[in-house]
Each structure stands twice: as structure tokens, then as C-alpha cells.
C-alpha positions, 0 to 999 in steps of 0.5 A: 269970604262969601260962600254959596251953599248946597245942602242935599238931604237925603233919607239915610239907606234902609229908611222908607222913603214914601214919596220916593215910592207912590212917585215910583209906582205913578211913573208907568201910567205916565208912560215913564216905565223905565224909571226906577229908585225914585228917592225924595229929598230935599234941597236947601240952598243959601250963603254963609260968610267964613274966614275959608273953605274948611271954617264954612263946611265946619259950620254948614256941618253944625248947622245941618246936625243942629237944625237942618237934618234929622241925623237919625234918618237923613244924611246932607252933602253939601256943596260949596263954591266961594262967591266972587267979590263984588267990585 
């Protein structure tokens, strides 16, 4: 099975988020006053092959501990829908 994969990497709670924050304080000289809790993160999109749905999440899991995310700062959700097969 093919599925299609979302890793959303955000900075864990409690870690200062710079870019998060010079966006925050550029938004009212845009006239965009109403914005708050501007966070930055990242987003990293692709497809994985697995026998199923738990066998894919397991392995994007290892992949975003081993590579993707510095698990000492950042936390990933990740998203996946199973790719329909081409006919």
C-alpha cells in the first residue's frame, strides 16, 4: 500500500520561537493587528510504501526521531491518507 504523508514540525512549548516572533511584531505595521501566537514550523510532505496504516505511521515515526526533527525541541504530527491505486 502507498501512502501520502504530512509531517508538521513544530517547536515544542516552552522553546523560543524567533521567527514566530519578529512575524508577530511585523503584523500591525502591516495593519494586521488582530493576529496573535504566531508560530513558525515546518512542513514536510511525501509518500511512503507499507504493508498498512500502523506499519507506515511506525516507520514516518522512526523517520521524524532518526532524521526529520530534533526531538529535543520540536514535536511532528503526522498525517496520512492511503494513495488510491493507479488503474
Amino acid at each position: 500500500m502507498q501512502f501520502s504523508v504530512l509531517v508538521e514540525v513544530t517547536l515544542r512549548p516552552g522553546v523560543a520561537d524567533p521567527q514566530g516572533a519578529t512575524i508577530e511584531r511585523s503584523l500591525p505595521a502591516l495593519g494586521f493587528t488582530e493576529v496573535r501566537g504566531v508560530t513558525v514550523g515546518k512542513a514536510i510532505r511525501f509518500t511512503i510504501e507499507a504493508a498498512g496504516e500502523d506499519a507506515a505511521r511506525a516507520r514516518v515515526a522512526e523517520l521524524c526521531e532518526r532524521f526529520l526533527t530534533n526531538p529535543v525541541i520540536e514535536d511532528a504530527r503526522i498525517e496520512l491518507h492511503e494513495v488510491a491505486a493507479a488503474r
